[in-house]
Backbone as CSV, one residue per row, in Angstrom:
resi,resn,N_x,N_y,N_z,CA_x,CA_y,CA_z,C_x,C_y,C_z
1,UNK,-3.876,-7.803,-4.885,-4.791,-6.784,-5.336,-4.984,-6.961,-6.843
2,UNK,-5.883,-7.469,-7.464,-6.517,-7.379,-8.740,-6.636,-5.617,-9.285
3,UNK,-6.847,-5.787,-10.635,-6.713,-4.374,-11.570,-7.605,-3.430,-10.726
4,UNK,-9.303,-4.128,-10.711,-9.761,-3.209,-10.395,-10.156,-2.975,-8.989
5,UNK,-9.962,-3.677,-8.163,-9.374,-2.586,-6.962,-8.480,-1.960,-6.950
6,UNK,-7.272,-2.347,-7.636,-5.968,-1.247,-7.786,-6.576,-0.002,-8.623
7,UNK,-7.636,0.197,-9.419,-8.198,1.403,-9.739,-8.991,2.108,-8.928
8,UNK,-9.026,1.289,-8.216,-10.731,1.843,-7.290,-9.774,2.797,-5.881
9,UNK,-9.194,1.983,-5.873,-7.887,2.670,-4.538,-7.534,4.216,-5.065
10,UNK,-6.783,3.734,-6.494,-6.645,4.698,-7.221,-7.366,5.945,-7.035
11,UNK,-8.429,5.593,-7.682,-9.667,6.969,-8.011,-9.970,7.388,-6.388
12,UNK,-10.088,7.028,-5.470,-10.549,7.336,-4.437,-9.243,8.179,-3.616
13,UNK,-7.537,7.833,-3.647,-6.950,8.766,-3.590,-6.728,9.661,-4.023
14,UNK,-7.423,9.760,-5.454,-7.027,10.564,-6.583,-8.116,11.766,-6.122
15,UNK,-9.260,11.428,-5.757,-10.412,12.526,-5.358,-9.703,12.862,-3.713
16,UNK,-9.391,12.573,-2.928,-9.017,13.011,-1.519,-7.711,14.033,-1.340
17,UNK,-6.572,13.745,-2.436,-5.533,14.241,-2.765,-6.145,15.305,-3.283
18,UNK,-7.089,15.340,-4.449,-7.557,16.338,-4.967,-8.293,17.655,-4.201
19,UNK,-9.178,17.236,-3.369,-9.682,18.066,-2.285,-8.239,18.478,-1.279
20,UNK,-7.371,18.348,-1.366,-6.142,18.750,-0.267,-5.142,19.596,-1.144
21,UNK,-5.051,19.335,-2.780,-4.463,20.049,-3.147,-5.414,21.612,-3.618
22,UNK,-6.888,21.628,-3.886,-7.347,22.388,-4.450,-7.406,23.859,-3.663
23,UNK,-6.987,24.234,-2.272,-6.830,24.880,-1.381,-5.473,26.160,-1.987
24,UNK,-4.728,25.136,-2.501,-3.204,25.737,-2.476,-3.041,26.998,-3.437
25,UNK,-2.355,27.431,-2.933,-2.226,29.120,-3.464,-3.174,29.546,-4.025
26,UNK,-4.716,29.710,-3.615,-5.657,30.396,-4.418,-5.985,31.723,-3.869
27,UNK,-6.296,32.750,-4.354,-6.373,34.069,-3.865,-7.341,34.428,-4.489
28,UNK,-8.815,34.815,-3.232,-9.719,35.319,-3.561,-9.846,37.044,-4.214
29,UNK,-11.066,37.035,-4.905,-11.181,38.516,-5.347,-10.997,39.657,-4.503
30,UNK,-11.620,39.085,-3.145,-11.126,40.298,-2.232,-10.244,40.020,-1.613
31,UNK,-9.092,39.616,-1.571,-7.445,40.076,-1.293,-6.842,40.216,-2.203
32,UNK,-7.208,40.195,-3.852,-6.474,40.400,-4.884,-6.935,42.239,-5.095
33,UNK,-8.468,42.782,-4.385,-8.533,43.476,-5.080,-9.269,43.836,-6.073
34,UNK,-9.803,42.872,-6.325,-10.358,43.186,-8.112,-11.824,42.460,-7.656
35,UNK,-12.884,42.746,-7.124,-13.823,41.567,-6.728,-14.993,42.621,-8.063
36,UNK,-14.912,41.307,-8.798,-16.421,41.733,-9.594,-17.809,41.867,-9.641
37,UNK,-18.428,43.162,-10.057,-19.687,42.685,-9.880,-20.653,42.136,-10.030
38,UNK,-21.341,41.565,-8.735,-22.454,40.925,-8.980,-21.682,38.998,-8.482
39,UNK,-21.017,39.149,-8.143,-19.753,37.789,-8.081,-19.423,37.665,-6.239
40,UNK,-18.997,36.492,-5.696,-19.039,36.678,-4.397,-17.167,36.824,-4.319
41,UNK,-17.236,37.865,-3.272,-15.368,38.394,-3.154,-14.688,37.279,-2.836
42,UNK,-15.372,36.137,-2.610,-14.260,34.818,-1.851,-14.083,34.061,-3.204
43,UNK,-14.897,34.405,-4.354,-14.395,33.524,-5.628,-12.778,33.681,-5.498
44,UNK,-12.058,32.683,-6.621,-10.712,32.721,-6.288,-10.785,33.644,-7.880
45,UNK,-9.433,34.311,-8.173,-8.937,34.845,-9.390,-8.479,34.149,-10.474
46,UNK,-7.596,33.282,-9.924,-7.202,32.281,-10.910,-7.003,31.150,-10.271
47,UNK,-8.188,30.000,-10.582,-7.936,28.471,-9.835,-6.901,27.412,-10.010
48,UNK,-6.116,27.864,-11.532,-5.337,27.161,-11.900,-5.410,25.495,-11.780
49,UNK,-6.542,25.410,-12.319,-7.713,23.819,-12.199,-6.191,22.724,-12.934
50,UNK,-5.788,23.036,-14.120,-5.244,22.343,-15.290,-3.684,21.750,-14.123
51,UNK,-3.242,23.125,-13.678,-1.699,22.681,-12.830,-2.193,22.264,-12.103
52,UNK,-3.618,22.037,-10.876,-3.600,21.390,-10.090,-3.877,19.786,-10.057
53,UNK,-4.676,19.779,-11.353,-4.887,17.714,-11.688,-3.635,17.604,-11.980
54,UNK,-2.674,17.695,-12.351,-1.248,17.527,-13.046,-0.768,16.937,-11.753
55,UNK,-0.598,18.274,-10.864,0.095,17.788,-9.353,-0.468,16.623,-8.743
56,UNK,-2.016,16.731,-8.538,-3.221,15.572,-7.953,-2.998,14.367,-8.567
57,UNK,-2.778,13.946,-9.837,-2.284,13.158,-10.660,-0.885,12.385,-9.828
58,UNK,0.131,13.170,-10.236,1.547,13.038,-9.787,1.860,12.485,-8.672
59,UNK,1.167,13.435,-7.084,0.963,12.565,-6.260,0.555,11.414,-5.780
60,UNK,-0.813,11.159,-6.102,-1.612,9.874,-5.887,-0.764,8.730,-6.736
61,UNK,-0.148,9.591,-8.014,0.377,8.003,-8.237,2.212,7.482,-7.378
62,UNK,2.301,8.592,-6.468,3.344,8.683,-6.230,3.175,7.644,-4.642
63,UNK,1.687,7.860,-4.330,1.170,7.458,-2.838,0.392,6.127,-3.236
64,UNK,0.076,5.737,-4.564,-0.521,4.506,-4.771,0.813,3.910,-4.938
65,UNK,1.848,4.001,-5.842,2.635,3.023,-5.396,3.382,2.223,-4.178
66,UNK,3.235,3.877,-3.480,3.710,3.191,-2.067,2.498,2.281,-1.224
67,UNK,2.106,2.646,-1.878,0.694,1.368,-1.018,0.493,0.031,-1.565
68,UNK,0.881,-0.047,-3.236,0.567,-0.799,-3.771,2.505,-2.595,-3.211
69,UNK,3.014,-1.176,-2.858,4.363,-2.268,-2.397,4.450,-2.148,-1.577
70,UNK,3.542,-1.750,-0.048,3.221,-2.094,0.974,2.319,-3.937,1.053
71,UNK,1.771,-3.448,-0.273,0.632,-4.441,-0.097,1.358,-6.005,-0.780
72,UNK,2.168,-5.724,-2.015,2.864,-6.623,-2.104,3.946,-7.095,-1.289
73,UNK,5.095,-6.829,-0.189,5.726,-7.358,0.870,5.249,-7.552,1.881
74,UNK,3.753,-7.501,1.849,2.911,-8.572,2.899,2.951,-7.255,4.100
75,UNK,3.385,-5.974,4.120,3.403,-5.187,5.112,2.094,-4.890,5.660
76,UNK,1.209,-4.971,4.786,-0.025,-4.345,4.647,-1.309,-5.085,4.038
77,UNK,-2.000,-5.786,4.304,-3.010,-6.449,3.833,-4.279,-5.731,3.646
78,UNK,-5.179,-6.094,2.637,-6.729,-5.881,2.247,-7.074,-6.490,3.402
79,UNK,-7.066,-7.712,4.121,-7.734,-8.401,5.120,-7.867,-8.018,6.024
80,UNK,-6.223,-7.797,6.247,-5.977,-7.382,7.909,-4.916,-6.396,7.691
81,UNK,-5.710,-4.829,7.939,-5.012,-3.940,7.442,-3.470,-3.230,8.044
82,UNK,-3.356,-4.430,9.690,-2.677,-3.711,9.940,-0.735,-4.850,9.856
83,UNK,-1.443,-5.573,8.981,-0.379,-6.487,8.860,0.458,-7.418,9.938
84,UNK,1.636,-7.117,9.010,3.080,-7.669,10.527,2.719,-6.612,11.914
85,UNK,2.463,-5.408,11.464,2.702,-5.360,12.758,1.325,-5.665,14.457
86,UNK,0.509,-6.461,14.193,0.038,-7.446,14.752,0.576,-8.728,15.147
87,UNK,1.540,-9.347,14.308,2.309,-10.215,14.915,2.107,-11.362,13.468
């Protein structure tokens, strides 16, 4: 795997991780309570955007490495994705 597919892998877990973490503990205006007006009650209160790239970050690079030394012990190929275990 060259740099920039190893970025491109990258960025593309980095956006999928991101959509899976952005869910997590958010609490809309109307179960907090406080829904403002003129605003729709499912807005969240606090998205906590900043802690969630941190985590989104953390992971993906935690899940690119494991892919990236899948891909180096031959477990796992760009070619043939499903490797050794094809035979």
């Amino acid at each position: 795997m060259d740099w920039f597919t190893g970025i491109a892998i990258f960025l593309t877990m980095w956006w999928v991780i991101l959509f899976c973490v952005l869910p997590i503990g958010v609490r809309s205006q109307e179960e907090s309570g406080e829904v403002v007006a003129g605003t729709d009650p499912g807005a969240p209160v606090v998205a906590n955007i900043k802690q969630k790239l941190i985590w989104t970050t953390a992971i993906t690079s935690i899940v690119w490495t494991a892919f990236a030394l899948l891909l180096m012990t031959g477990w796992v190929s760009l070619e043939h994705p499903l490797g050794r275990l094809m035979g």
